[in-house]
C-alpha positions in Angstrom: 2.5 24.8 -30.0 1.3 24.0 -26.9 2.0 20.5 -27.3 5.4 21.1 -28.5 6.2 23.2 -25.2 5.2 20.4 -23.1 7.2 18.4 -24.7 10.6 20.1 -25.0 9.7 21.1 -20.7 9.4 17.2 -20.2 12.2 16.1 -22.4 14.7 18.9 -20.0 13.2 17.4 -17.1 14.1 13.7 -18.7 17.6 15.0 -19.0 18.0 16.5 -15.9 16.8 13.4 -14.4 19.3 10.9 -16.5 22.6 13.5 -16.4 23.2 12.3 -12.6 23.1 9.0 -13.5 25.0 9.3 -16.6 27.4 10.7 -14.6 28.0 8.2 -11.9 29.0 5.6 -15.0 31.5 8.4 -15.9 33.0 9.6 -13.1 33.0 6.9 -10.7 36.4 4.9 -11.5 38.2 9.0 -11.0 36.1 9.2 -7.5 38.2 6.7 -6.0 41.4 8.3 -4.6 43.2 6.6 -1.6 42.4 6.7 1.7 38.8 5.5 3.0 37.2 6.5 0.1 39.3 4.3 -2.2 38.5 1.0 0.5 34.8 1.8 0.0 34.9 1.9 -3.9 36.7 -1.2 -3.7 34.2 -3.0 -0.9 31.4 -2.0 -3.3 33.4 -3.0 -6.6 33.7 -6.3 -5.5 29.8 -7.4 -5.3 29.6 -5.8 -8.7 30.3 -6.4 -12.4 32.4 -5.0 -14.2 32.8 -4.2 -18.2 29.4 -4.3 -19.4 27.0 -1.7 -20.6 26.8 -0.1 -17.1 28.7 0.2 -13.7 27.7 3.3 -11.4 28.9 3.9 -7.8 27.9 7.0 -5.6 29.7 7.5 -2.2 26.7 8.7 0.5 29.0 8.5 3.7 27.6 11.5 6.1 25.5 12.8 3.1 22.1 11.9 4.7 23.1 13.1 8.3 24.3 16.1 6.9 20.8 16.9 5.0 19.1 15.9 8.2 21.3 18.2 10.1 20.5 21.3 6.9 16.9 20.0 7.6 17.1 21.1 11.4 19.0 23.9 11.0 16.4 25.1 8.5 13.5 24.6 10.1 14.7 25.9 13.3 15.8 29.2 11.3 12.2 29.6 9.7 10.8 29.5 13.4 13.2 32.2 14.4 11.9 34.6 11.1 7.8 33.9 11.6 6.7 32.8 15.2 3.7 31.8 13.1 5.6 28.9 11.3 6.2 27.3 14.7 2.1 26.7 15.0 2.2 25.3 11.4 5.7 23.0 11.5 6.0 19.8 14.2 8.4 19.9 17.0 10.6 16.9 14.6 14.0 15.8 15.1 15.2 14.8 11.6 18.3 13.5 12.6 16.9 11.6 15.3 14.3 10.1 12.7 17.3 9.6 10.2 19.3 7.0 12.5 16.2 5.1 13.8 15.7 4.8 10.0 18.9 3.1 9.8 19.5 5.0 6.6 22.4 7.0 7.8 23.9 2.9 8.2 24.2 3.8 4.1 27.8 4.8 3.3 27.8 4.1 -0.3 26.1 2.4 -3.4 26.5 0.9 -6.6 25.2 -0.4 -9.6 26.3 -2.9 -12.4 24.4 -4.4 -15.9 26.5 -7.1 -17.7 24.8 -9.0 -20.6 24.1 -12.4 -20.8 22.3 -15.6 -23.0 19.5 -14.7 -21.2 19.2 -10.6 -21.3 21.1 -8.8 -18.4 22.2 -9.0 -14.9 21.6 -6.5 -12.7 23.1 -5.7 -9.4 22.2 -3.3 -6.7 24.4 -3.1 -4.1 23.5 -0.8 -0.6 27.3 -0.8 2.1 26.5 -0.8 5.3 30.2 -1.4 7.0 28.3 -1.3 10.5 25.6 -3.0 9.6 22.4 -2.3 8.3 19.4 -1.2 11.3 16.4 0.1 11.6 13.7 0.0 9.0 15.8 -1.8 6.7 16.8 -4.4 9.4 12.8 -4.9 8.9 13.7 -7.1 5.7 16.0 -10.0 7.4 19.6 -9.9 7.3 20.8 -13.1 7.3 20.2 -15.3 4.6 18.1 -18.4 3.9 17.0 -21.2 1.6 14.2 -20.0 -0.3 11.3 -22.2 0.7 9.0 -20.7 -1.5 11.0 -23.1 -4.0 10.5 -26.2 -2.3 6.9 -25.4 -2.3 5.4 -24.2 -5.3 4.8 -26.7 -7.9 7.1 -27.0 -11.1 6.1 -24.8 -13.8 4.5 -22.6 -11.5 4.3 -18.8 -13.2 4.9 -16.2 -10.5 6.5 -16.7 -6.7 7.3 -14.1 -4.2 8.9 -14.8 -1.0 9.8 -11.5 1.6 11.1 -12.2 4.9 10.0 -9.6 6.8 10.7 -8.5 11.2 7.7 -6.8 12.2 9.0 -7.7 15.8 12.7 -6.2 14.8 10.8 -3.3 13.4 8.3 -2.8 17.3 11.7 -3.1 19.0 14.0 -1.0 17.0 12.1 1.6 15.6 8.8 2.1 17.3 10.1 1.5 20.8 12.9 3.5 20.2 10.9 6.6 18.3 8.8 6.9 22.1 11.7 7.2 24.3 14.1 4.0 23.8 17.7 4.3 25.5 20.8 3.8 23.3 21.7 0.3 24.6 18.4 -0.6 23.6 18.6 0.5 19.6 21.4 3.1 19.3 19.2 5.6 18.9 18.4 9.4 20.9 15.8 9.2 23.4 12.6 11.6 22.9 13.1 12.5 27.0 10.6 12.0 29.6 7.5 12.0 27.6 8.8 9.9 25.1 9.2 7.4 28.2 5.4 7.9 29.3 4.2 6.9 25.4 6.8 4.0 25.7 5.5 2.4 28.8 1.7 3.2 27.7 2.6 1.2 24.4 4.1 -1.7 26.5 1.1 -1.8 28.7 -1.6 -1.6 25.9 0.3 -4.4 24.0 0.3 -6.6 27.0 -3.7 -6.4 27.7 -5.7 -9.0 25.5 -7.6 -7.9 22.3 -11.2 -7.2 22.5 -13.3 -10.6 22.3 -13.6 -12.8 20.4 -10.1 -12.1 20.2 -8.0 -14.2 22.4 -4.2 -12.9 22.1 -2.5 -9.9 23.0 -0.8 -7.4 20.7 2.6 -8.6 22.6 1.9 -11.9 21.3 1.4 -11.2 17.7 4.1 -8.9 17.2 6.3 -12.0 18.7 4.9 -14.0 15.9 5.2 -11.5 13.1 9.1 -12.3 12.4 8.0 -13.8 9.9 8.0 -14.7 5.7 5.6 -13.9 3.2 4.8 -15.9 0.2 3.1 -15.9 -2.8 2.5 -18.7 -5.5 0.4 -18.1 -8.5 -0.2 -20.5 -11.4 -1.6 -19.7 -14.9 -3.2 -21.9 -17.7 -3.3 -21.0 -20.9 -4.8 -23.7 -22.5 -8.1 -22.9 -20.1 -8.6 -19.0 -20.8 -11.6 -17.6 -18.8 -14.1 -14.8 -20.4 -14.0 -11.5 -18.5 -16.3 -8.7 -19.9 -14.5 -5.4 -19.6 -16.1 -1.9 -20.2 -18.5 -4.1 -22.5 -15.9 -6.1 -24.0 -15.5 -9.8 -24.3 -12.3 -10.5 -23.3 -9.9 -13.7 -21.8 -7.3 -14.2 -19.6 -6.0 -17.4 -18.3 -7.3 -19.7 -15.2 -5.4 -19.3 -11.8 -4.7 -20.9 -9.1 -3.1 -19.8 -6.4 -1.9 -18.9 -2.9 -0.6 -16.6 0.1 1.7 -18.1 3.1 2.2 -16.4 5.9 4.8 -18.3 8.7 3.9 -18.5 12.6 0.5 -16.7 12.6 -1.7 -19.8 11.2 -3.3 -19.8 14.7 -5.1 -16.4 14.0 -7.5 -18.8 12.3 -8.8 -20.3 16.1 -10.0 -16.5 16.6 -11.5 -15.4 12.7 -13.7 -19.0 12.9 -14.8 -18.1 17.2 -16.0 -14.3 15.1 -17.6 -16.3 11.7 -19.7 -18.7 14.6 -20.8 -15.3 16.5 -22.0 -13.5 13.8 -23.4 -17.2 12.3 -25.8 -17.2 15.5 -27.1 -14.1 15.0 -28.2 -15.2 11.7 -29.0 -12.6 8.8 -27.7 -11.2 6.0 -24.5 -10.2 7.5 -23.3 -13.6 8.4 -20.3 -14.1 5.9 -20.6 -17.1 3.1 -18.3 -19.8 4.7 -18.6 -22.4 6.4 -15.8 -24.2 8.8 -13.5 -27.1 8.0 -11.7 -29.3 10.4 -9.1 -31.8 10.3 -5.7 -33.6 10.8 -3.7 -30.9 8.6 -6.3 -27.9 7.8 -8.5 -26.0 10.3 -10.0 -22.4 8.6 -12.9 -21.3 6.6 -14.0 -22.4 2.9 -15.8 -20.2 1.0 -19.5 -21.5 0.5 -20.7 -20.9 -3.2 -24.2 -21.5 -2.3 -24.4 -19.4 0.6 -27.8 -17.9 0.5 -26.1 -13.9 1.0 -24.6 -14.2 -2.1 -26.3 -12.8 -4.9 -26.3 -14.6 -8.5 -23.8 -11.9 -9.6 -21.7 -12.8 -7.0 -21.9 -16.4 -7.7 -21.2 -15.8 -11.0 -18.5 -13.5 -10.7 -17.1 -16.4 -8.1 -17.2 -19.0 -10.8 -15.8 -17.4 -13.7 -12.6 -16.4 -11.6 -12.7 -20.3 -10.3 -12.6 -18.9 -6.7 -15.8 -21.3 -5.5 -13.5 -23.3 -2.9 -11.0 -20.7 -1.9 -10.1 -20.9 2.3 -8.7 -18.9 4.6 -6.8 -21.8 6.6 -4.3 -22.9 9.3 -2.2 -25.5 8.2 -1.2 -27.4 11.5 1.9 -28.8 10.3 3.7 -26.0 9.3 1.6 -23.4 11.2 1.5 -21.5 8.4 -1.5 -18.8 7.6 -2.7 -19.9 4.3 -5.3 -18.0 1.6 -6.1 -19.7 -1.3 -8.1 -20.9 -4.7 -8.8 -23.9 -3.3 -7.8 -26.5 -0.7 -6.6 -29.0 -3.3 -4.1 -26.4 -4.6 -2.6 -25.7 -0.9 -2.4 -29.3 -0.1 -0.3 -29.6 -3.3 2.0 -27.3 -2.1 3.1 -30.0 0.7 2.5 -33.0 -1.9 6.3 -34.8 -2.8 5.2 -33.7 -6.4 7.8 -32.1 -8.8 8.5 -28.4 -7.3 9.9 -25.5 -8.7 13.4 -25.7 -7.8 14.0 -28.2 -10.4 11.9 -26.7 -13.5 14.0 -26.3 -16.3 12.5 -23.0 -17.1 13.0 -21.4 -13.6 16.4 -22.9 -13.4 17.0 -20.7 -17.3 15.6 -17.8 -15.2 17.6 -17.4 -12.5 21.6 -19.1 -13.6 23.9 -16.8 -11.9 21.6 -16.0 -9.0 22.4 -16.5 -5.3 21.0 -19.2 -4.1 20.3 -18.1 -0.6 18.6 -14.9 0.6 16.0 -12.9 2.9 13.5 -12.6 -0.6 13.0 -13.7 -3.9 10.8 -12.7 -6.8 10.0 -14.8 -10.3 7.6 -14.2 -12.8 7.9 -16.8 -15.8 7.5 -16.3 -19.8 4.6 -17.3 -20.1 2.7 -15.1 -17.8 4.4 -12.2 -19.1 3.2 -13.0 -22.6 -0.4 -13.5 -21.2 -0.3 -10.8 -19.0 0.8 -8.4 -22.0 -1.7 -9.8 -23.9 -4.8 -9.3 -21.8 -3.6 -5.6 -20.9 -3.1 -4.9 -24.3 -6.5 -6.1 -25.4 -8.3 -4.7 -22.6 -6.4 -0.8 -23.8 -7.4 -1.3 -26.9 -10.8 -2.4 -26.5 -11.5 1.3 -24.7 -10.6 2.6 -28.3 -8.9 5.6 -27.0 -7.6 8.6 -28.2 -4.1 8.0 -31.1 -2.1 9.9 -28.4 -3.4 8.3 -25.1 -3.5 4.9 -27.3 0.5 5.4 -28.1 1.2 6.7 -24.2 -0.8 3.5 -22.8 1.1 1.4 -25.3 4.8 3.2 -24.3 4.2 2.5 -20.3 3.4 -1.2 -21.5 6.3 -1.5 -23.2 8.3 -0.5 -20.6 6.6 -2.7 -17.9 5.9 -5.8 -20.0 8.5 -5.4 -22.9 6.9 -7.7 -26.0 8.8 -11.3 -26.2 10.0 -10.7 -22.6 12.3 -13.6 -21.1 10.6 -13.3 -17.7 12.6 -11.7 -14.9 14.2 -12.9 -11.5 15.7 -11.1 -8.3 17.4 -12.5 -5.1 18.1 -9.9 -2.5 20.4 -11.2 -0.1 22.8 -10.1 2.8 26.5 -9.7 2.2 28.5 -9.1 5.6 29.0 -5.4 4.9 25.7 -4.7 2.9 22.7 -5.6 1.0 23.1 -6.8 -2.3 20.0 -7.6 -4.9 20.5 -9.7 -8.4 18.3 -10.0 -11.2 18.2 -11.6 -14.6 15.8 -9.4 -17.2 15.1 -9.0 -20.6 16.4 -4.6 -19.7 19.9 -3.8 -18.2 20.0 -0.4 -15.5 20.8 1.5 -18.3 17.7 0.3 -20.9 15.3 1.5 -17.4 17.0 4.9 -16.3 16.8 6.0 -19.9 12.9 4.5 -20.6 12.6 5.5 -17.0 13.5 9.2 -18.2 11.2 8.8 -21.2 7.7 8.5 -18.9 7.3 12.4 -18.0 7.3 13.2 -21.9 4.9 10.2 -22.5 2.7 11.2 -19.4 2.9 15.1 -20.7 1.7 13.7 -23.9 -1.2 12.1 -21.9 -2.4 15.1 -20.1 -2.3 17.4 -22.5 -4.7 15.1 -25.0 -6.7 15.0 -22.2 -6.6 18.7 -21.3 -7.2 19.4 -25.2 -10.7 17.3 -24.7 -12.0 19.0 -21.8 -11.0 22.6 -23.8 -12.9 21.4 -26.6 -16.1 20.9 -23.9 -16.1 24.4 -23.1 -15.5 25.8 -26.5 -18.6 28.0 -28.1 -20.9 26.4 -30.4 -19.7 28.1 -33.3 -16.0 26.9 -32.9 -17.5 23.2 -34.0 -19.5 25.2 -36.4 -16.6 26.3 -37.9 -14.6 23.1 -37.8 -17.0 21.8 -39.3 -17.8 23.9 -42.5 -17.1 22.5 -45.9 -13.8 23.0 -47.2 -15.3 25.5 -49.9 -17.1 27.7 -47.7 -14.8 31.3 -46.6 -14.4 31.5 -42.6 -16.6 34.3 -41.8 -13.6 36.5 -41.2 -12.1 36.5 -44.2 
């Protein structure tokens, strides 16, 4: 009975969850009347599908300032009823917080799944008619070519490239949150105090770091407009044992990589630290040692290092990590980490890259080809991946509900024959807009998405139902136990 009850509470908190957006698919072609509204549903319609198994707009003009305004006015009524809740409850301006945010820059939203050869599209699309600021100004807003593409090698299983402005961010947000005037990011000023923080900030960003360090904080916020990328290559054919939990397992071989634009010279000061610590000898010096040339300057891991145990070297091996770096590539003056150096200097080889594999170009037909990020993860790897975490779940040899739980949420993250999935998120002039080609449309995920309370219920309670049985009297197991032919004692 118990499990029943949790069951029919998460299945009402499932619905609850999927009648909103159930109802935006409904309702939202009767929501547009004339006026502004009606331009905004049109604005939005446009960078949308229509006719498939899912379109969903929601107006949010003044919504979110007028729940940051209900959030003020609250808080400032609780401190009027209990003079205690002022000691308890920070002096916040929600509204204030809300526009260096930039989310108030949201007027609207929408939402399309058509089908295609390949699965679904998706589109997400945020309007921003001014603009969009603050935080999510962090994340470009101006589109690009997607160099991660020029880069990683054809047939290359899983990229990742994020533009991200960590500089926009200090300037807009930060500087703003301590006391920023409106010509400088639009937003309210904090007053005097506000000011003192701001200049303190300024100051202690303009004093050099402690040594070894040679650079100020000013310096590497100026560098940290910046992109992000990620490269990672599997090989099936060369599967690598990994003992799980006492289990023999395998997963493919790897090789791959992390890009970081503008900061590669952060290397100069991580080898001037690995030297000090190298002179004062010991088992704390780290197990690298320093390479230097025409197009790489960083630190290579050393597999024979003598502070590395035989576990470690071990562990090293089996994950074929024995020549990963931490490197500058002069060139570029990119920050690289990776497996190895051979890998990294393929990524600047004239070798076959991944804008023209036939399998990535499958993947992402229909998707911009410009854009502030990018995500790919091919079939393969999804197949693999599935695989392993499969295997590894089953190896545990849980409990038939946690088993069929496990199983659900890996269904739902790794669907079984997946087609690999894509996304582009790139800037319109009035908005954000992110595509994506995947083996589940909007609607598959809001409604699996509703599903995972009654699965995690179903979790919990098998779990709660073991530790019950910990604490139960002897005699319960006693009873449980008893041949079938033998009375209970109170009958």
């Amino acid at each position: 009975m118990k499990l029943i009850k949790l069951v029919k509470s998460s299945t009402s908190l499932a619905l609850l969850v999927l009648i909103p957006f159930l109802g935006i698919s409904l309702l939202s072609f009767a929501s547009a009347k004339d006026g502004p509204d009606k331009q905004r549903f049109d604005e939005v319609a446009g960078q949308l599908d229509l006719g498939g198994v899912l379109y969903g707009y929601v107006s949010v003009d003044g919504d979110l300032s007028g729940l940051a305004k209900f959030v003020n006015s609250f808080m400032s009524g609780m401190k009027e009823i209990d003079k205690g809740v002022s000691a308890h409850i920070p002096d916040v301006d929600i509204e204030a917080l809300m526009k260096i945010s930039g989310l108030d820059s949201i007027s609207a939203l929408g939402l399309s799944s058509i089908q295609t050869n390949q699965g679904f599209r998706n589109k997400v699309y945020l309007h921003a008619p001014n603009g969009i600021r603050g935080l999510l100004s962090m994340f470009g807003d101006e589109a690009k070519e997607l160099e991660v593409l020029q880069l990683a090698p054809s047939g290359t299983d899983f990229v990742v490239q994020q533009e991200v402005k960590l500089k926009t961010f200090y300037n807009e947000v930060v500087l703003v949150a301590l006391g920023g005037s409106p010509e400088q990011g639009g937003a309210m000023p904090l007053g005097s105090q506000g000011m003192m923080m701001k200049m303190m900030v300024d100051g202690m960003m303009k004093q050099p770091m402690p040594p070894p360090f040679s650079f100020t904080g000013e310096k590497l916020i100026n560098d940290l407009d910046t992109n992000i990328m990620v490269i990672i290559d599997g090989n099936p054919s060369k599967m690598l044992p990994v003992e799980l939990e006492g289990n023999d397992l395998e997963m493919p071989s790897i090789q791959g990589a992390i890009l970081i634009d503008n900061v590669g010279w952060l290397v100069t000061d991580l080898i001037k630290m690995f030297e000090a610590e190298k002179a004062k000898g010991g088992k704390r010096v780290p197990p690298f040692e320093v390479i230097d040339n025409a197009n790489w300057i960083g630190l290579k891991l050393s597999i024979e290092s003598e502070n590395l145990s035989k576990r470690d070297r071990k562990e090293i091996r089996q994950f074929g990590l024995q020549n990963a770096m931490l490197a500058h590539h002069r060139p570029s003056g990119k920050l690289i980490v990776s497996s190895s150096k051979e890998f990294a200097s393929g990524l600047f080889s004239k070798k076959p890259k991944l804008a023209s594999d036939p399998v990535f170009l499958a993947k992402t037909k229909g998707l911009p080809k410009q854009g502030t990020a990018i995500s790919y993860l091919s079939p393969v790897l999804m197949t693999e991946l599935r695989k392993f975490i499969k295997e590894a779940i089953e190896a545990e040899n849980p409990p038939e509900d946690d088993l069929f739980a496990a199983l659900s949420m890996l269904d739902f993250f790794l669907p079984e024959g997946a087609l690999g999935e894509a996304m582009v998120t790139t800037p319109t002039e009035e908005g954000l807009l992110s595509v994506g080609n995947s083996a589940y449309s909007h609607k598959s995920k809001i409604l699996m998405g509703a599903a995972i309370p009654t699965l995690v219920s179903v979790g919990m309670y098998t779990a709660l139902r073991q530790v019950d049985r910990m604490f139960e009297p002897a005699e319960a197991f006693e009873d449980l136990e008893a041949p079938a032919e033998v009375p209970h004692k109170h009958e």
